[in-house]
N, C-alpha and C positions, 0 to 999 in steps of 0.2 A: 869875435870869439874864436879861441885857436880851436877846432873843433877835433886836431888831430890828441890833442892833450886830455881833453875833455874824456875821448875814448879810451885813452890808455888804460885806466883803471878794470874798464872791462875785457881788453884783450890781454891783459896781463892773467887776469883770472882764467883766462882760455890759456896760457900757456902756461899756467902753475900744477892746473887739469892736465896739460897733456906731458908735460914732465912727472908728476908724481905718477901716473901711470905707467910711463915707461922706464923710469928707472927707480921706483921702490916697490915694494912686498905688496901697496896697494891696485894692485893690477885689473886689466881690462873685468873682470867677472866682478871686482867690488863696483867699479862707479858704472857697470850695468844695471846695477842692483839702485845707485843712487839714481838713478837716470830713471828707471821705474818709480821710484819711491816719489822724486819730483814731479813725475807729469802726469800722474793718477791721484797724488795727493796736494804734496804742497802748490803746486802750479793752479790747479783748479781755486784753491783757497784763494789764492793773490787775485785771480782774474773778478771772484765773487766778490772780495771786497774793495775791491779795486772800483767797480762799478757799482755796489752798494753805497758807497760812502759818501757820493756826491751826486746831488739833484741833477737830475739827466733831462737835457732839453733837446729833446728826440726832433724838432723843426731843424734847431741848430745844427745837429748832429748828421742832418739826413746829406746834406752837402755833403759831408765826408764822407760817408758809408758810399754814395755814388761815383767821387771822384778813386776810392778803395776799389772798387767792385770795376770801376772803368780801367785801371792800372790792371787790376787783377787776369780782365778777360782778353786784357791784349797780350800777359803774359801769356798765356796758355794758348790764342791764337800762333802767336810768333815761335813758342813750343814745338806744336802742332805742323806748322805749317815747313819745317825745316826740311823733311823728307824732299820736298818739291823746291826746295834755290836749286836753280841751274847749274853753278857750280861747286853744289857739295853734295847733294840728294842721293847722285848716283853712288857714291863712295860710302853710305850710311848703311849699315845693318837694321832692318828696320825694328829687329829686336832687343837690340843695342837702345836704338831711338825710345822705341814704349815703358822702356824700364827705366831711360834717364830722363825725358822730357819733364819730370816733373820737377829738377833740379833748377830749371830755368823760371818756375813761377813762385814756389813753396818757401816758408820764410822760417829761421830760428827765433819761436818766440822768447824763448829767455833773451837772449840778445836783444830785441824789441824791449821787452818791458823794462829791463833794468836800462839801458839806453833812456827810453822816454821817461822813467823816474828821472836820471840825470839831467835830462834836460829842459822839463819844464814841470817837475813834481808832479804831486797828484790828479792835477787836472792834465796834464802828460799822460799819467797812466791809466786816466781814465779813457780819456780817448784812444789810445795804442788796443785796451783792451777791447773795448765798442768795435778797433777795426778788426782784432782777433778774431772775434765771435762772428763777423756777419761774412769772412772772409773764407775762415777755416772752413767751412763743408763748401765752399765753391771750391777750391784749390781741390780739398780731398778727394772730391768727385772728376777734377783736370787729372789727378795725379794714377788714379785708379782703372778709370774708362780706357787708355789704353791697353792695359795690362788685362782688362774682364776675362778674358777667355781660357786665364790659370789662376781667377780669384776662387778660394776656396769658401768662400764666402759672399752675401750680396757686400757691395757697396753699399748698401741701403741702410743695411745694420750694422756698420763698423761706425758708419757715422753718427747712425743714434745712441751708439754708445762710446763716442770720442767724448774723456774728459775735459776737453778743454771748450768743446762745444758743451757743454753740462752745466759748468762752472758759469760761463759766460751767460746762456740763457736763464738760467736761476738768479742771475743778479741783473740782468734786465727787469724779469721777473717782478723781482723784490723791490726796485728798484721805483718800477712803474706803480707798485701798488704803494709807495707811498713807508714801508717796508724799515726799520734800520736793525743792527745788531744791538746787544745787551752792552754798558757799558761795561760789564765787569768781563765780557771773552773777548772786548777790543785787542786790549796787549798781546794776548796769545794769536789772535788771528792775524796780528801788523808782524808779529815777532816770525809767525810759518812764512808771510810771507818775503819778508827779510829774506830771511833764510831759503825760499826755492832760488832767488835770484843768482846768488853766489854759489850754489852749489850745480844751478841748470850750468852756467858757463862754464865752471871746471869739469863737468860733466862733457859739456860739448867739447874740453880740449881734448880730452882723454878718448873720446871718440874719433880724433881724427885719425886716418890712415892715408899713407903715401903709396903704394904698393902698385893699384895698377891703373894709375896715369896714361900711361904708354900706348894704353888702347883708344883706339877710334877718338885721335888729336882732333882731328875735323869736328867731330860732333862736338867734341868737349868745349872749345873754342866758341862755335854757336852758341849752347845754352848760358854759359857764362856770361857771354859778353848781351844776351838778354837780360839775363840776372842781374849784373853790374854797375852795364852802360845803357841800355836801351831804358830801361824801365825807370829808371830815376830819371831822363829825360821824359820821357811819357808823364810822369807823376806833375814834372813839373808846368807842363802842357794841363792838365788836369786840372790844379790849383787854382790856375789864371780861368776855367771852363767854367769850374763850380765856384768860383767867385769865393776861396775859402778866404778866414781870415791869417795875420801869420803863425799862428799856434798850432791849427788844423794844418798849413802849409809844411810847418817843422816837423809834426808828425808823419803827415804823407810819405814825406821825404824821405824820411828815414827807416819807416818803413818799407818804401820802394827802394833801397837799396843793401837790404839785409841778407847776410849770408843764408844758404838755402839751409831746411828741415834738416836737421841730425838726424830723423825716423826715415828720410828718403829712401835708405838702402835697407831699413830695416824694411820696410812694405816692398822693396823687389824682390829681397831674397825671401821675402815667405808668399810670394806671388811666382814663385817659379824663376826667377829672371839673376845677373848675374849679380847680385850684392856688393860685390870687392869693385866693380867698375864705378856702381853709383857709391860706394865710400868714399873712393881717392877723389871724384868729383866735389860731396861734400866737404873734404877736409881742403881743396884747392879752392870753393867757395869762401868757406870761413878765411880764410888766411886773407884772400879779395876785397872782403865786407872792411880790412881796416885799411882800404883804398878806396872803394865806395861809399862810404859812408863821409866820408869827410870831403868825397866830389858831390855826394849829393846835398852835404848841409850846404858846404859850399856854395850852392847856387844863390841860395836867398840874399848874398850881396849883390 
């Protein structure tokens, strides 16, 4: 499978986003507004019926949630622990560090979902989703914890009311009790989520910023090459631990090498911290992920 082919449709969507933003009338303040409208509304939709739609065999499933959750907590260890290599630690602003380490574990789910529709349909999207939900408040509580001491807010409550942990547990939920939707608001609910997919990515292109790179190379390079290289290796260790089969292995995968959170800089700069550092990281992430991703599917030959 040429896997690099496979993706172009989605990172072209990320570059159609970040062209119509920078050079037409539709500028940064409208596809902010889309970027809200996706991840409060239509996003949640996709994840809820994404995991309604298909009998969920939670034995099946528990491998992968463990072999997720084990990718997960080594990113945020190898995060975590950067301050302390011998030869970079000293060189680190440790405030620089607590605003970006979340760069190195946190994932763009639109990119996830629409990826895992393409590559193995709905039973793809149902599992990408499954790993969304049991992932998302682990990551958000790595992403958070170091920043505590300028949250205006607990942690505690931003994640009980993260829509995408919402969406996902209500369709657990629904799910487990046996639960389906009405056949007459299927079309409208497959058509929203059509639609979050292609409008999350042009979203995320339009998000990107190139500006201040130039700060704290060392650090940048760390978390990156966690995000990229490390953790799609690790995934792959993983797969072979929990004994997944190769579907759960696809998804892993691909998961484990997904460009980082577009919201990453949203949550420093309203945490006090320097925004514009963790932007130019996110947009050198995503540009990575169509390097990554095709080293990580890559492996299953």
């Amino acid at each position: 499978m040429n896997f690099a082919q496979l993706l172009f449709p989605d990172f072209s969507l990320i570059l159609c986003g970040y062209l119509i933003c920078r050079f037409t009338a539709l500028g940064r303040n409208v596809w902010a507004q889309v970027e809200t409208l996706v991840y409060f509304l239509f996003f949640p939709v996709l994840l809820f019926h994404s995991i309604i739609k298909s009998p969920l065999d939670v034995s099946a499933a528990s491998s992968l949630i463990g072999a997720g959750w084990a990718v997960g907590l080594c990113g945020i260890a190898l995060a975590y622990s950067i301050p302390h290599w011998p030869w970079l630690g000293h060189h680190i602003a440790r405030r620089e560090h607590a605003a970006s380490a979340q760069v190195a574990f946190r994932f763009n789910s639109f990119i996830g979902l629409a990826l895992a529709d393409r590559l193995a349909g709905p039973q793809g999207l149902l599992l990408i989703a499954i790993l969304i939900g049991v992932c998302v408040p682990l990551f958000n509580v790595g992403a958070v914890w170091p920043m505590a001491r300028h949250a205006q807010r607990g942690f505690l409550r931003e994640l009980l009311r993260n829509p995408l942990i919402i969406g996902t547990a209500s369709g657990l939920a629904a799910n487990l009790l046996g639960l389906s939707l009405p056949s007459w608001i299927e079309p409208t609910v497959s058509r929203i989520g059509g639609a979050s997919l292609a409008l999350g990515l042009m979203a995320a292109g339009a998000g990107m910023q190139f500006g201040a790179l130039g700060r704290a190379k060392g650090l940048a390079v760390a978390l990156l090459t966690i995000r990229h290289c490390l953790l799609p290796l690790l995934a792959m260790g993983f797969a072979r631990a929990f004994h997944l089969d190769p579907l759960q292995t696809t998804v892993l995968l691909a998961f484990s090498a997904l460009p980082t959170a577009p919201s990453c800089y949203v949550l420093a700069a309203r945490m006090g911290y320097d925004g514009g550092y963790v932007a130019g990281l996110v947009t050198l992430s995503t540009l990575l992920g169509m390097l990554s991703l095709p080293f990580a599917l890559g492996l299953l030959r």
